[in-house]
C-alpha positions as CSV (number, residue, x, y, z in Angstrom):
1,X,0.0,0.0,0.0
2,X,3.0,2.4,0.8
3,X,4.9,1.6,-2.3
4,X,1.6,2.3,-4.7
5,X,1.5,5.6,-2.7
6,X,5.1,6.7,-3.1
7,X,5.6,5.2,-6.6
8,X,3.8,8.4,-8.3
9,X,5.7,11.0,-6.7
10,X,9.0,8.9,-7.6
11,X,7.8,8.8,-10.8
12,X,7.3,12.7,-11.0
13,X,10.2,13.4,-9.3
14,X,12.4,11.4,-11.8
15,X,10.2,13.2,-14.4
16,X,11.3,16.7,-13.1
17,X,15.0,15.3,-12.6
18,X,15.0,14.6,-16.9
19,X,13.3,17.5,-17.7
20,X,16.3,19.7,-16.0
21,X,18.4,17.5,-17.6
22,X,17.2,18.2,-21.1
23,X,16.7,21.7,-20.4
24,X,20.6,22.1,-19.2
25,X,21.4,19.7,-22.5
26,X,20.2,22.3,-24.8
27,X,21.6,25.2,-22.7
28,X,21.4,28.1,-25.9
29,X,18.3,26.7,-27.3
30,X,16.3,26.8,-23.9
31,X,17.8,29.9,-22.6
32,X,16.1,31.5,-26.2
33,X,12.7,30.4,-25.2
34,X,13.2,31.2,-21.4
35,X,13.6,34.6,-22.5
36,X,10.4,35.3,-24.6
37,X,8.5,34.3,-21.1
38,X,11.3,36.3,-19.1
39,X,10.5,39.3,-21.3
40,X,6.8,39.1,-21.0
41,X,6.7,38.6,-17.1
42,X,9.5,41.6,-16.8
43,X,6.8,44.1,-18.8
44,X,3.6,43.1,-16.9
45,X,5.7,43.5,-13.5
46,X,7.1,46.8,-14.7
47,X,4.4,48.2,-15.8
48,X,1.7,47.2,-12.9
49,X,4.2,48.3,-10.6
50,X,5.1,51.5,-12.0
51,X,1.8,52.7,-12.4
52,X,0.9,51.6,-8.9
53,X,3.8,53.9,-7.5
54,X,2.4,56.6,-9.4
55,X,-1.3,56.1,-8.5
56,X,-0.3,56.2,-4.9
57,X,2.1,59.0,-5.2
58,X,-0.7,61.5,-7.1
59,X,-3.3,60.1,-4.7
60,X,-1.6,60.9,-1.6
61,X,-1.1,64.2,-3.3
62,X,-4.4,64.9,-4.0
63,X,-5.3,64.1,-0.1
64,X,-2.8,65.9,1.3
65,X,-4.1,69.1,-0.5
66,X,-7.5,68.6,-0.3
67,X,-7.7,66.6,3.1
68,X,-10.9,67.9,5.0
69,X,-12.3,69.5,2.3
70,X,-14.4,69.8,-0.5
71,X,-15.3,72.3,-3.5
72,X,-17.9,73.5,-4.7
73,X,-18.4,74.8,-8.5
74,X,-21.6,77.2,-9.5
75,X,-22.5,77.2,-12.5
76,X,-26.1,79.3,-11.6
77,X,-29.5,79.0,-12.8
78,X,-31.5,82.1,-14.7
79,X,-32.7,83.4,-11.1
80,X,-29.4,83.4,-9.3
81,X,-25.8,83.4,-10.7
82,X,-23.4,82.9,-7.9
83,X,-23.2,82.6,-4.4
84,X,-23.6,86.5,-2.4
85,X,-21.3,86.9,0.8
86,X,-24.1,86.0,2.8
87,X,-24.8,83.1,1.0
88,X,-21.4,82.4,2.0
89,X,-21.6,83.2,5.9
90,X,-24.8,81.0,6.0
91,X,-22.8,77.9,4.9
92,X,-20.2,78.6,7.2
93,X,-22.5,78.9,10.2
94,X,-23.8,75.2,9.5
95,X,-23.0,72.8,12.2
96,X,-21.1,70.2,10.2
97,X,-18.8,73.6,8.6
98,X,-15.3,74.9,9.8
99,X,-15.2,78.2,7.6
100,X,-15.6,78.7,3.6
101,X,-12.9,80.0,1.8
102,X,-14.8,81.8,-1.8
103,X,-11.8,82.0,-4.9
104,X,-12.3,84.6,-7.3
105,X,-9.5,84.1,-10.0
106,X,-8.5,87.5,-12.0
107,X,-6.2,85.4,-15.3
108,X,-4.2,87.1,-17.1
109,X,-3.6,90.1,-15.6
110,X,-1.1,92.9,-16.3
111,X,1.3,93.4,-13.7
112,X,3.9,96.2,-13.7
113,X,6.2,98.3,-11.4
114,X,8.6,101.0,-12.5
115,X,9.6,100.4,-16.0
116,X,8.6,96.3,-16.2
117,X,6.0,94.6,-16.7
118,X,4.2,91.0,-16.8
119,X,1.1,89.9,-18.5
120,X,-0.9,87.0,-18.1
121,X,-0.4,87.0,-15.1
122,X,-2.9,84.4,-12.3
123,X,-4.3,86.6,-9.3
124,X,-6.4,84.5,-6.8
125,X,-8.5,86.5,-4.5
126,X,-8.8,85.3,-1.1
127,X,-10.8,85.8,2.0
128,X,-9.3,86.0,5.7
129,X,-10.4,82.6,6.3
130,X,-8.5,80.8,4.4
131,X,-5.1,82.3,6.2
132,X,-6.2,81.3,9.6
133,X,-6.9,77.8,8.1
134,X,-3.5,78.0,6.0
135,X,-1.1,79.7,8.5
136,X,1.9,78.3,6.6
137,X,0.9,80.7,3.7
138,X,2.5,83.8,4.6
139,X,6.3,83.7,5.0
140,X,6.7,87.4,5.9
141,X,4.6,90.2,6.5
142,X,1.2,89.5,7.6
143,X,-1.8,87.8,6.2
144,X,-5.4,89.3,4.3
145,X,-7.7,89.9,7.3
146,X,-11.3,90.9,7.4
147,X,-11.0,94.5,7.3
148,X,-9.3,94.2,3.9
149,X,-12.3,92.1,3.2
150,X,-14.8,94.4,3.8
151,X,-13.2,97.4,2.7
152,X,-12.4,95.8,-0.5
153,X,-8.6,97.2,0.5
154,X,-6.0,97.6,-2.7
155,X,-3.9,95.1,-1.0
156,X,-1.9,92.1,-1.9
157,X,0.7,89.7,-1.3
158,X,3.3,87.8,-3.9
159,X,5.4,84.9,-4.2
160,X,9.0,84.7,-4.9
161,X,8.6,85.0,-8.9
162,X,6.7,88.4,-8.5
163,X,10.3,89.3,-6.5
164,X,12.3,88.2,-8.5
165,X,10.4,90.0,-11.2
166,X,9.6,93.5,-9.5
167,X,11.8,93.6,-6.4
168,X,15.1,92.3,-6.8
169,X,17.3,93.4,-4.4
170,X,14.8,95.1,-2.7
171,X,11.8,94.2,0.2
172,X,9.5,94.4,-1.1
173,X,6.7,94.8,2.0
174,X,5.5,98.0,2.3
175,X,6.2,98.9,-1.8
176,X,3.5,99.5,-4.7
177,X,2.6,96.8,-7.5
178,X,0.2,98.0,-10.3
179,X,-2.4,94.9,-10.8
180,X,-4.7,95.9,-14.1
181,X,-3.2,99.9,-13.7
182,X,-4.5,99.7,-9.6
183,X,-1.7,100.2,-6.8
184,X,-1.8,97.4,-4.5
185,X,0.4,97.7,-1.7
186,X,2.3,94.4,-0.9
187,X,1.7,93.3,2.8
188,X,3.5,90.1,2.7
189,X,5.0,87.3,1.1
190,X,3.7,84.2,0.4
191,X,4.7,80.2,-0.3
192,X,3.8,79.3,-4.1
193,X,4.1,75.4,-2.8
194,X,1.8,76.2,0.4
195,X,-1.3,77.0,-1.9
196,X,-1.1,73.9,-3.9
197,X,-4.9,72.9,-3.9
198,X,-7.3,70.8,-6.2
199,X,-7.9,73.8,-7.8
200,X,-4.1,74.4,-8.8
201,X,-3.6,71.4,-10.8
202,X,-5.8,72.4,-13.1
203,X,-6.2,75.8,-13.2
204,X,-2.5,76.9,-12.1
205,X,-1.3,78.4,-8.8
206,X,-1.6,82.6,-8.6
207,X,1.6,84.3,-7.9
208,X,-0.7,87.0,-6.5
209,X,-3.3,86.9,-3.6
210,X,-5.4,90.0,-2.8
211,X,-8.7,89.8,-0.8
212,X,-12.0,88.3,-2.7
213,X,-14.3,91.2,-2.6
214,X,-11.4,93.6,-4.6
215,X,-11.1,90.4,-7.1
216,X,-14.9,90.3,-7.5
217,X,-14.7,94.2,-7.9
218,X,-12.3,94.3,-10.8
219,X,-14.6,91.3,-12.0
220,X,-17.4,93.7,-12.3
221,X,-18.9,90.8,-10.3
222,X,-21.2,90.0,-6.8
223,X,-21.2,86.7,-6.8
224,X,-18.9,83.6,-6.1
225,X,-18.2,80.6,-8.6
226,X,-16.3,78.9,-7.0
227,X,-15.1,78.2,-3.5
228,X,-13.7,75.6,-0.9
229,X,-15.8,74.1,2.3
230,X,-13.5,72.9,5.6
231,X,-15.2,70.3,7.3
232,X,-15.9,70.3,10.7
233,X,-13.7,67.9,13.6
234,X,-15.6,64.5,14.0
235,X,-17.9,64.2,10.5
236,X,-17.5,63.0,7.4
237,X,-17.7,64.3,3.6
238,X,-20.4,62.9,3.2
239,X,-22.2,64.6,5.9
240,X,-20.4,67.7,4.8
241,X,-22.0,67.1,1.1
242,X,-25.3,66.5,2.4
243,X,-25.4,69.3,4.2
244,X,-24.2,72.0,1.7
245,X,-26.4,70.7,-0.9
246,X,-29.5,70.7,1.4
247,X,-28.5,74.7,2.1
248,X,-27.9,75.5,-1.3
249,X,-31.5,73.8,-3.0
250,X,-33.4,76.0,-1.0
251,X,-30.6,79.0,-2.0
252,X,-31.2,78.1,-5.6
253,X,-35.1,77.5,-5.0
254,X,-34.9,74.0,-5.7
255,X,-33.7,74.3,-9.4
256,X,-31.4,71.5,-11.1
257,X,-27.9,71.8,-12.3
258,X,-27.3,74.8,-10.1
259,X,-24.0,73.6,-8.3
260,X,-21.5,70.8,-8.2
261,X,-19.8,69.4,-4.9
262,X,-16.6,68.0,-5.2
263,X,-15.6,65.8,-2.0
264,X,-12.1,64.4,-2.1
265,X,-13.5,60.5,-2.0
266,X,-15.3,61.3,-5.6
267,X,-11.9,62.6,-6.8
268,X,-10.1,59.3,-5.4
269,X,-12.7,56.9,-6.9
270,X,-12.5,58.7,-10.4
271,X,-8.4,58.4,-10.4
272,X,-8.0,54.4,-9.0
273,X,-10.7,53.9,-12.1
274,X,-8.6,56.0,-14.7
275,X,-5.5,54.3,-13.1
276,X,-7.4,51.2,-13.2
277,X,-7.9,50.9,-16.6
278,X,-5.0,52.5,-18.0
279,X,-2.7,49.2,-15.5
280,X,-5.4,47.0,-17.4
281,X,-4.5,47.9,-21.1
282,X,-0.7,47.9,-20.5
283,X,-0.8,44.6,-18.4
284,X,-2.9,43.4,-22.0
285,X,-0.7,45.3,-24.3
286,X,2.5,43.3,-22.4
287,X,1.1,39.8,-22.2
288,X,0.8,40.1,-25.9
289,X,4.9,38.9,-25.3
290,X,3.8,36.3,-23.0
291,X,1.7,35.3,-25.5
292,X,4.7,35.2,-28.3
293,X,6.9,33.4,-25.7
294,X,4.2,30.7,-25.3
295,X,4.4,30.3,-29.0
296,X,8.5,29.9,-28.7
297,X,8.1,26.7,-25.9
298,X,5.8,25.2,-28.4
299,X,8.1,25.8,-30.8
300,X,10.6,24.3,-28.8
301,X,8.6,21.4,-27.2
302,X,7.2,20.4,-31.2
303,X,11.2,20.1,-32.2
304,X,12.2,18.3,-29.1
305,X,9.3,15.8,-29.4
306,X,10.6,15.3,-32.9
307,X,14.7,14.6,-31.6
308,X,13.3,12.6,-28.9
309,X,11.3,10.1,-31.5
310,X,13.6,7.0,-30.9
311,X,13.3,7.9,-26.6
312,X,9.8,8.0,-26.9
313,X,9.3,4.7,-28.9
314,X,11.8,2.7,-26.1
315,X,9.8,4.3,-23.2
316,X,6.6,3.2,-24.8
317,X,8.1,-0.5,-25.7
318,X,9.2,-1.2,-22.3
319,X,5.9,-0.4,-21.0
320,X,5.8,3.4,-20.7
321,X,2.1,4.6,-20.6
322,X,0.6,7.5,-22.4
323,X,-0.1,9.5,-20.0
324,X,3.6,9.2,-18.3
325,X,5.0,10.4,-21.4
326,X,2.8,13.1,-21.5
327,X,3.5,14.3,-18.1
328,X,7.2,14.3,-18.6
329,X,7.0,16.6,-21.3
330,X,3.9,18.7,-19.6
331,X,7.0,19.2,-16.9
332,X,9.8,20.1,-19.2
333,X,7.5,22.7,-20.5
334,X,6.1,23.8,-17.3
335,X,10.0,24.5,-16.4
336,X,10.7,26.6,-18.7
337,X,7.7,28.6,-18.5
338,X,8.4,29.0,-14.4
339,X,12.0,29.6,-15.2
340,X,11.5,32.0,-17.3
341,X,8.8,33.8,-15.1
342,X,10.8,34.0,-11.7
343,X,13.6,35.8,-13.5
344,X,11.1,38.0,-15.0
345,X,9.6,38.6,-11.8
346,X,13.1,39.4,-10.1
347,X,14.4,41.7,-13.1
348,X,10.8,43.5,-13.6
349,X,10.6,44.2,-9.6
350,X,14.4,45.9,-10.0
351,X,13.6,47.6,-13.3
352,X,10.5,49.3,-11.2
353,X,12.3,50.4,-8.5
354,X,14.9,52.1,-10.2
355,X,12.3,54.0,-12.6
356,X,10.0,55.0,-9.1
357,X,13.8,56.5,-8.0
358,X,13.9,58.3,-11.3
359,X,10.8,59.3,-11.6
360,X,10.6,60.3,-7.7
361,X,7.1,58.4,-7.2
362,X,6.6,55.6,-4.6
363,X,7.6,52.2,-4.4
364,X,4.9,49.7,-4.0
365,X,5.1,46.0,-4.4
366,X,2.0,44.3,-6.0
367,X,1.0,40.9,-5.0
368,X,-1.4,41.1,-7.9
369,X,1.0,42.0,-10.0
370,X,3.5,39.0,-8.8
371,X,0.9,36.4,-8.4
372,X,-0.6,37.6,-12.1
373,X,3.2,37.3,-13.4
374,X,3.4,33.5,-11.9
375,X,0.0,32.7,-12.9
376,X,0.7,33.6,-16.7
377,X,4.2,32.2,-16.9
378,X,3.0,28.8,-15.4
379,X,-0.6,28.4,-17.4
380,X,1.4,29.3,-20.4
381,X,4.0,26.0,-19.9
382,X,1.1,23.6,-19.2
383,X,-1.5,25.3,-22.3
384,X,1.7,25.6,-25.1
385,X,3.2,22.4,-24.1
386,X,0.0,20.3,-23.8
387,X,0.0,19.9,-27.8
388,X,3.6,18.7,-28.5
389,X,2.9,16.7,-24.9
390,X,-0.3,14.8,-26.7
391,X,2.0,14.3,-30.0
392,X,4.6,12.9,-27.8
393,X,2.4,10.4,-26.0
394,X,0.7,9.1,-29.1
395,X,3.5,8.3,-31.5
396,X,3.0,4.4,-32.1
397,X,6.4,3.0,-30.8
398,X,7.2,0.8,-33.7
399,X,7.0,3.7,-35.7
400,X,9.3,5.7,-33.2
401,X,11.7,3.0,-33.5
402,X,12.0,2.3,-37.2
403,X,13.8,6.0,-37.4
404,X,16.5,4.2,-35.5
């Protein structure tokens, strides 16, 4: 009973032990075929893991600008165009808000001092809000308060371009800067980096920030478009979301299409789908050299069947069964396949991490990405060497040996 149990894994282990054999026999022509697998496994690895370091990287981007908030967009109905400065204070006094910040952008603007001058230039106007939420804004001088708010003041502050442009060699607190033909007097300076936001990405970030209701002056405007809601300690966007939109319907008397809320989740969910798909198609567009490799071990296998004729026919003579032959070149084929996919594996984990270095994104190990490498390389032994397998086990031995 013991020997009948042990005699199959004998058998496959002597299987395994000829297959390495063969393999090492024909060390160019195997090494060839490993490396149409190698390649395949190296390109799905690469690219799975590249593009997982990047997703990560711009994700934890994204939350780290717009953690705690989310924006709203107006786009108005006939009635009502924008959100008034009371609207405003009436969403900031709701239980589940910190504070609203409103932006009022002012692009390309003509900026001069002296004898230069800058056009298209991005001014951002600001409320005193978004300073006390934001305190590493200002580098020196102080920051927009609410008097400069309500007095629409001709005040401003710039970022280290503007100095460079306006002030070099000089401080420029205290000094003039014409914004449109109006003196603003600079208060303070401010971090370009510190006012990366959602908003930024897309739209660019100002290198001038001067208090809302001036912006929405120059505008010729009342109302707000656009602007940014701080959540309050302990709840959740979604809360936050509901709440907003619940104040706003009765603000635009119920109408559709009046507003759009932008929570930080929605932005996450749309980017791992977008990332999503775009790991899919290159993970498809790369296993198309799996696919080629695959081709190459049947290549292989089909020749070695045919070299092997006269083995095959003595196997089978002295009692060999079909299904044994098959297995021992089901193995030789799954070998080369696995051989070939572990070094692709190892090589396409090393190739990611020195492109994440270069590319300054994140490092990130994918199991999927491992597991989907192994899974390919090993299905693709067993499915392109089942055929030259079934050819090997059915040649009629007498036949095999009369090529002797």
């Amino acid at each position: 009973m013991l020997k009948a149990i042990k005699r199959p894994f004998v058998m496959i282990g002597e299987c395994f032990r000829m297959s390495l054999s063969n393999i090492w026999g024909s060390k160019v022509r195997s090494f060839l075929t490993v490396l149409g697998i190698l390649i395949g496994v190296m390109a799905v690895i690469t690219l799975i893991t590249t593009v997982n370091g990047v997703t990560g990287s711009i994700t934890d981007s994204f939350l780290s600008m717009g953690a705690g908030t989310l924006t709203v967009s107006v786009t108005g109905s006939d009635l009502k165009s924008g959100m008034t400065k009371a609207d405003l204070e009436e969403l900031a006094a709701l239980e589940e808000v910190e504070g609203v910040t409103p932006t009022v952008s002012i692009n390309n603007a003509r900026v001069s001092r002296g004898g230069n001058y800058e056009s298209r230039i991005s001014v951002s106007g600001k409320n005193a809000y978004y300073f006390l939420s934001n305190e590493e804004v200002v580098q020196r001088g102080r920051a927009l308060n609410f008097i400069d708010e309500d007095n629409m003041s001709y005040v401003c502050l710039i970022d280290d371009e503007m100095i460079e442009d306006f002030f070099f060699g000089v401080d420029p607190v205290g000094k003039n800067l014409y914004i449109n033909g109006i003196p603003f007097l600079v208060v303070g300076i401010f971090s370009a980096d510190s006012t990366e936001s959602i908003a930024s990405i897309f739209l660019g970030s100002p290198s001038i920030l001067i208090p809302y209701t001036t912006a929405l002056k120059m505008n010729s405007a009342n109302e707000v478009t656009s602007f940014t809601v701080y959540m309050a300690e302990g709840v959740t966007s979604e809360q936050v979301s509901d709440a907003v939109e619940a104040a706003m319907d009765v603000m635009f008397s119920f109408e559709e299409d009046c507003f759009t809320i932008t929570t930080m989740d929605a932005i996450e969910n749309t980017m791992e789908t977008m990332m999503g798909m775009m790991t899919t198609l290159l993970a498809g567009i790369a296993s198309i050299a799996l696919l080629v490799g695959g081709i190459g071990i049947m290549n292989m296998m089909l020749t070695t069947v045919t070299e092997r004729t006269v083995e095959i026919g003595l196997k089978k003579a002295l009692g060999a069964r079909q299904w044994q032959i098959q297995l021992q070149f089901l193995i030789e084929s799954f070998l080369l396949s696995l051989i070939g996919g572990l070094a692709g594996i190892g090589l396409g984990l090393l190739l990611s991490m020195i492109l994440s270095n270069v590319m300054g994104t994140t490092f990130r190990i994918s199991t999927d990405a491992i597991l989907l490498g192994f899974g390919f390389s090993a299905a693709i032994g067993i499915i392109f060497g089942w055929a030259p397998a079934r050819k090997a086990s059915r040649l009629n031995p007498i036949d095999a040996l009369r090529s002797m």
